[in-house]
C-alpha positions as CSV (number, residue, x, y, z in Angstrom):
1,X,-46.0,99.6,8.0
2,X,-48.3,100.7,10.6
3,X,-47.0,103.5,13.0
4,X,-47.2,102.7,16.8
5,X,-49.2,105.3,19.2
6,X,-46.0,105.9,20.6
7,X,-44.0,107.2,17.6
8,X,-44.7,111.3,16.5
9,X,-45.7,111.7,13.3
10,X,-42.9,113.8,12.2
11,X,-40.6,110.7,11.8
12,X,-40.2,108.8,9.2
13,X,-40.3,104.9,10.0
14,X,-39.0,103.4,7.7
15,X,-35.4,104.5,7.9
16,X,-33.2,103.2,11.0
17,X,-32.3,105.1,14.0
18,X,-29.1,104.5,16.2
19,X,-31.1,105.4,19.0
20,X,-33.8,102.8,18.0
21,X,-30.9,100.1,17.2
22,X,-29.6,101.0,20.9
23,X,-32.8,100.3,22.4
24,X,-33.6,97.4,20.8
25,X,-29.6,95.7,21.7
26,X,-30.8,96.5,25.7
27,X,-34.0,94.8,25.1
28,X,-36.5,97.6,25.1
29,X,-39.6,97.9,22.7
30,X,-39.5,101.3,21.1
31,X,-37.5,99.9,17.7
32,X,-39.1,99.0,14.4
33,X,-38.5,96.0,12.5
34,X,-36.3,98.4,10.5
35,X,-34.2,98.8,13.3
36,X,-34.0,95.4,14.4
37,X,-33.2,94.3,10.7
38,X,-29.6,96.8,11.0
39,X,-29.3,95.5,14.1
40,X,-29.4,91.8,13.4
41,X,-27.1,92.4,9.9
42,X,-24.1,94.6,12.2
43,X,-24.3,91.3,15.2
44,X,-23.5,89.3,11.9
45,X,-20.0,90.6,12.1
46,X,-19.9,91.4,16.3
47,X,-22.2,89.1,17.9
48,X,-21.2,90.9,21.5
49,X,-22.8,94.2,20.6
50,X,-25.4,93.9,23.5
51,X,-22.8,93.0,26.1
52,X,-21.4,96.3,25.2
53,X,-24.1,98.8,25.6
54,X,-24.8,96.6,28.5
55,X,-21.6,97.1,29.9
56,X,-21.9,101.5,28.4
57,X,-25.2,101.2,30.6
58,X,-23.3,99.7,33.7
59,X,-20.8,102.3,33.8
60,X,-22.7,105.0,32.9
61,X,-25.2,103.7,36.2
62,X,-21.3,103.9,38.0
63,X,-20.2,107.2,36.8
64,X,-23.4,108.7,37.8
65,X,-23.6,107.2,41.6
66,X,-19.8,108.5,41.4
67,X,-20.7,112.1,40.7
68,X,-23.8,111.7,43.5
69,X,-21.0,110.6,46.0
70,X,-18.3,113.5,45.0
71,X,-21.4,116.0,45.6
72,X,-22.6,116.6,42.4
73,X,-26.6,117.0,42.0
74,X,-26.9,118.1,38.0
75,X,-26.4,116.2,35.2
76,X,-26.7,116.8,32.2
77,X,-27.0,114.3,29.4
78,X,-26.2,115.1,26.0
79,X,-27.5,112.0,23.4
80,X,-29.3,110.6,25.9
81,X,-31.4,108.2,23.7
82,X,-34.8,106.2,24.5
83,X,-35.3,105.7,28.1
84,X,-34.8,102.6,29.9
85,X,-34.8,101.1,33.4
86,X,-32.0,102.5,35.1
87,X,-31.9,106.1,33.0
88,X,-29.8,108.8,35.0
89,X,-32.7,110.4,36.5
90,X,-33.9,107.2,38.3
91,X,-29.8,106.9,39.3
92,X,-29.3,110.6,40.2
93,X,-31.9,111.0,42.3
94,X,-32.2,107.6,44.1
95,X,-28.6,108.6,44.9
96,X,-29.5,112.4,45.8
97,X,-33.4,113.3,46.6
98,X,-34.0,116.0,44.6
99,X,-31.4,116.0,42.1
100,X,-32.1,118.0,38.7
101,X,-31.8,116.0,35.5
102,X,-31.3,117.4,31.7
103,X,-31.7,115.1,28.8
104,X,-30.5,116.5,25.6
105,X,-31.5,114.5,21.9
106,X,-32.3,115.1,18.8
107,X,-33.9,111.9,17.9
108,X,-37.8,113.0,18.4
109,X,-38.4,109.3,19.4
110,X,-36.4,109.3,22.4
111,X,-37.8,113.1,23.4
112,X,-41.1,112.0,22.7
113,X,-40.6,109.2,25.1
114,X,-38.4,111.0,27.8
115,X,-41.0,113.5,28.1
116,X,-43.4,110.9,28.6
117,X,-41.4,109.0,31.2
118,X,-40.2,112.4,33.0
119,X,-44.3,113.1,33.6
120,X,-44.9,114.8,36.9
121,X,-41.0,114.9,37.3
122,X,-40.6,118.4,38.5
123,X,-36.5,117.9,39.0
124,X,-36.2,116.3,35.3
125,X,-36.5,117.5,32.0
126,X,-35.9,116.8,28.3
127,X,-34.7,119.0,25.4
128,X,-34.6,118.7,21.7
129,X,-31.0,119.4,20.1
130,X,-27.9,118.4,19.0
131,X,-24.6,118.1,20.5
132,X,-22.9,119.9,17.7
133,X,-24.7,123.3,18.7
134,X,-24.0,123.9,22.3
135,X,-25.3,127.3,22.6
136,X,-28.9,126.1,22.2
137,X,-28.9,123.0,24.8
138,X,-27.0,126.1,27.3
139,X,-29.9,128.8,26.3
140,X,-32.4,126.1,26.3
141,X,-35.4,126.9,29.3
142,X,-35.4,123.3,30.3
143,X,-31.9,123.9,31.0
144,X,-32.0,127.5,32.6
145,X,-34.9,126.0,34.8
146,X,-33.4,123.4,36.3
147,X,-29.1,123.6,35.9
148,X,-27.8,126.3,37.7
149,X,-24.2,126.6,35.7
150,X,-22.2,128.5,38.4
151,X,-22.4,124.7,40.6
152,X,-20.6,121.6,39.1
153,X,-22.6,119.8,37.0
154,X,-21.9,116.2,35.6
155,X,-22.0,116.3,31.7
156,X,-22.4,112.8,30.0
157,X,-21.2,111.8,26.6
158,X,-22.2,108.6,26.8
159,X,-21.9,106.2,23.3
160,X,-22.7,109.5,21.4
161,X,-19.2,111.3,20.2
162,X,-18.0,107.9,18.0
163,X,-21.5,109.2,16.0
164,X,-19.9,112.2,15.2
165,X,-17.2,112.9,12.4
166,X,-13.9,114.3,12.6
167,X,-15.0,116.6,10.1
168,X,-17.8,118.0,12.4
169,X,-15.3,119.0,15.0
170,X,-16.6,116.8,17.7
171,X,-13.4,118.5,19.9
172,X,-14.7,121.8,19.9
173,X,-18.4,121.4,20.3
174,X,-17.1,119.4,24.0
175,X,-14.4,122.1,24.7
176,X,-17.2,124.8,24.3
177,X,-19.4,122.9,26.8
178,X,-16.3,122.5,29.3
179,X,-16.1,126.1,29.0
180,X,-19.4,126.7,30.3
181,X,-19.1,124.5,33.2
182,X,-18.1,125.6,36.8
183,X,-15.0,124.3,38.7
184,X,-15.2,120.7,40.0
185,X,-17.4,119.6,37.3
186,X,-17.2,116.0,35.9
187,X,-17.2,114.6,31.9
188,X,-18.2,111.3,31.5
189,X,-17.4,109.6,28.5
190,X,-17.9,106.2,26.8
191,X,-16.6,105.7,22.9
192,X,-15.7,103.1,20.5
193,X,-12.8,101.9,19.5
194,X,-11.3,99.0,17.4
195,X,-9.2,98.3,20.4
196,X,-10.9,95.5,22.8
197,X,-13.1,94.2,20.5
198,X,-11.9,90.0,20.7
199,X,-12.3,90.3,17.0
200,X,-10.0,91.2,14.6
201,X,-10.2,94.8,12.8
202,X,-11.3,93.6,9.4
203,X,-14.1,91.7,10.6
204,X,-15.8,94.4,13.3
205,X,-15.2,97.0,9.9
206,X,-18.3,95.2,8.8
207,X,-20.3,96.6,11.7
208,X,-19.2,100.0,10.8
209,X,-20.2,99.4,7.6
210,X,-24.0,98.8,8.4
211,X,-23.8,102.0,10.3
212,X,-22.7,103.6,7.6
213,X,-25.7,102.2,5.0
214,X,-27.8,103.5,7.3
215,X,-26.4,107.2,7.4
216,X,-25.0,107.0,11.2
217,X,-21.3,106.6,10.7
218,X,-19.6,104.6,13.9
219,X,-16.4,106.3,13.9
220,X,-13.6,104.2,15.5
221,X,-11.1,106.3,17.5
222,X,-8.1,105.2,19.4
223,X,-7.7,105.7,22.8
224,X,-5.5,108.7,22.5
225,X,-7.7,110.2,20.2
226,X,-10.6,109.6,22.6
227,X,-8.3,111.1,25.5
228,X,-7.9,114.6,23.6
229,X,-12.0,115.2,24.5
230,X,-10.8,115.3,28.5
231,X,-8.2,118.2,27.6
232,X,-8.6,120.6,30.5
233,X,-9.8,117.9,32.6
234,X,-8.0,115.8,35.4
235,X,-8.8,112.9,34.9
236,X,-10.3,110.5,38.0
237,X,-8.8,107.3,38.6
238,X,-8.3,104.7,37.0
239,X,-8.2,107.0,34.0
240,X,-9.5,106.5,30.8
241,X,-10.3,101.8,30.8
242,X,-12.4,99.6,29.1
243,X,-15.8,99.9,30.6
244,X,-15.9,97.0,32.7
245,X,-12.2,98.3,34.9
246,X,-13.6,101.8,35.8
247,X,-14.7,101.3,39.3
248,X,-16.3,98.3,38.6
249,X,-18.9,96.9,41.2
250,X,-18.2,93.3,40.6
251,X,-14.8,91.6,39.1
252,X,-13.7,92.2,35.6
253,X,-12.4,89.1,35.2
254,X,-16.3,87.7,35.1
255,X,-17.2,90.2,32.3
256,X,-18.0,89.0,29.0
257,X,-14.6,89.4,26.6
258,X,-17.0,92.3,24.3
259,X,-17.8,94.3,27.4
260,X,-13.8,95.4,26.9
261,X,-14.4,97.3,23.7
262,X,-13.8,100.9,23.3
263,X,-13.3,103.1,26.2
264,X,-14.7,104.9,29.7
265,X,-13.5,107.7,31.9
266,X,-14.4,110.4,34.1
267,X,-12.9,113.8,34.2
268,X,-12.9,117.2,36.8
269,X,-12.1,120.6,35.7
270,X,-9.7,122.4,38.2
C-alpha cells in the first residue's frame, strides 16, 4: 500500500482508525481503504451510521454557537478527530472574532492534519494526548498559551467517551477536567447508546463487534449511565436528547429515524 503525503510516517497504515472510519462516514478523504473496508463491514449491520455523525456534527456545530451566544470564547476539544468543514474553530470564531480554540487527539493523523489546517491560526491550536491523562492536555503550552482556565471555557466530548471502557474510568478522567474548569463553564457531550437506533439490539451488536476486531471498542451506555459524566453540572435545557431535539435548527420530525441514536447534552458548572 503506498502511503499518501499527507499521512506521518510514524503510523502504521494498515490497521484501521476510528478517527479515519469517522472521516470517511462524513465524506472526507483522509481514510485508507483499510478504513473504508471496517466502515463498509459495521453499515452491513447499521446502514444509518453517516446520518449519525452527521447529525453528532450538527449538534456539535449547535452546542458551540450556544456556548458563543452564553459568552463563552474557549473551547476546548478533547478527541477532536480529522478536520472537516465546519470544525469548532471555523464555528467558534465566525460566532466570536477572536475566539481561542484547543484541539486535543491522539490519533497522529488528525494532529498532523489539524496542525496543517490551523496554519497561520494564531487563536487555534492542536495538541497530541489522550483523554485519559488530563494533567498533560492542562500542562500542555498549546493550552497554557491560548486557554486561560480562571474564564469559562466550553469542554467537548464529542463521539469520544463510548471509545473508552468502563474499566478505564472514563468518570474520573471528565470529573478531573470539570475540576479544573472555572464557574459557568459548559460540557458538551454526544455518546452512543443502543437506545434510538430503529434497529433492534442484536442486530446494531454487530457494529460493535467490527469495532471491536479492530481494537476500538464502541461501548454502548444507557442514558443514565451517559448522565452520570454531567455530575456537578446543571444541565441546560432540554437536557440530556437525541441529537436531532437539542435545540435543533430545523424540525426533528424531518430527521432521518438513525439521527435519534444515542445521546446529546450540554452542561454548566455552578
Amino acid at each position: 500500500m503506498e502511503r499518501p503525503a499527507w499521512a506521518p510516517r510514524s503510523i502504521d497504515i494498515s490497521v484501521p482508525s476510528v478517527s479515519r472510519i469517522y472521516d470517511y462516514y462524513l465524506g472526507g478523504s483522509h481514510n485508507f481503504e483499510v478504513d473504508r473496508e471496517a466502515a463498509r463491514k459495521a453499515m452491513e449491520f447499521m446502514p444509518g451510521l453517516p446520518k449519525i455523525m452527521q447529525a453528532n456534527r450538527a449538534f456539535m456545530r449547535r452546542a458551540v454557537r450556544f456556548a458563543a451566544d452564553e459568552g463563552i470564547d474557549q473551547f476546548l476539544d478533547i478527541g477532536s478527530g480529522i478536520p472537516t468543514f465546519g470544525n469548532v474553530h471555523e464555528v467558534a470564531q465566525a460566532a466570536r472574532p477572536g475566539a481561542h480554540v484547543v484541539y486535543v487527539d491522539h490519533d497522529p493523523v488528525a494532529v498532523a492534519h489539524s496542525q496543517s489546517v490551523l496554519k497561520g491560526n494564531e487563536n487555534a491550536d492542536v495538541v497530541a494526548a489522550d483523554l485519559l491523562k488530563p494533567q498533560e492536555i492542562l500542562a500542555s503550552p498549546q493550552l497554557q498559551r491560548l486557554i486561560d482556565l480562571n474564564r469559562p471555557v466550553a469542554l467537548l466530548l464529542v463521539a469520544i467517551l463510548h471509545f473508552v471502557e468502563d474499566a478505564d474510568d472514563p468518570y474520573s478522567a471528565v470529573a478531573e477536567l470539570r475540576d479544573a474548569l472555572a464557574p459557568g463553564s459548559l460540557l458538551v457531550v454526544t455518546h452512543a447508546s443502543y437506545e434510538g437506533i430503529p434497529l433492534p439490539p442484536e442486530r446494531a451488536e454487530g457494529t460493535v463487534d467490527v469495532y471491536k476486531s479492530i481494537r476500538n471498542p464502541l461501548i454502548m451506555r444507557t442514558r443514565d449511565e451517559i448522565a452520570r459524566f454531567f455530575e456537578g453540572y446543571d444541565m441546560v435545557e432540554p437536557g440530556l436528547v437525541p441529537m436531532p431535539n437539542w435545540r435543533p435548527d430545523t424540525a426533528p420530525e424531518d430527521e432521518d429515524p438513525y439521527s435519534f441514536s444515542g445521546f446529546a447534552g450540554v452542561g454548566r458548572t455552578a
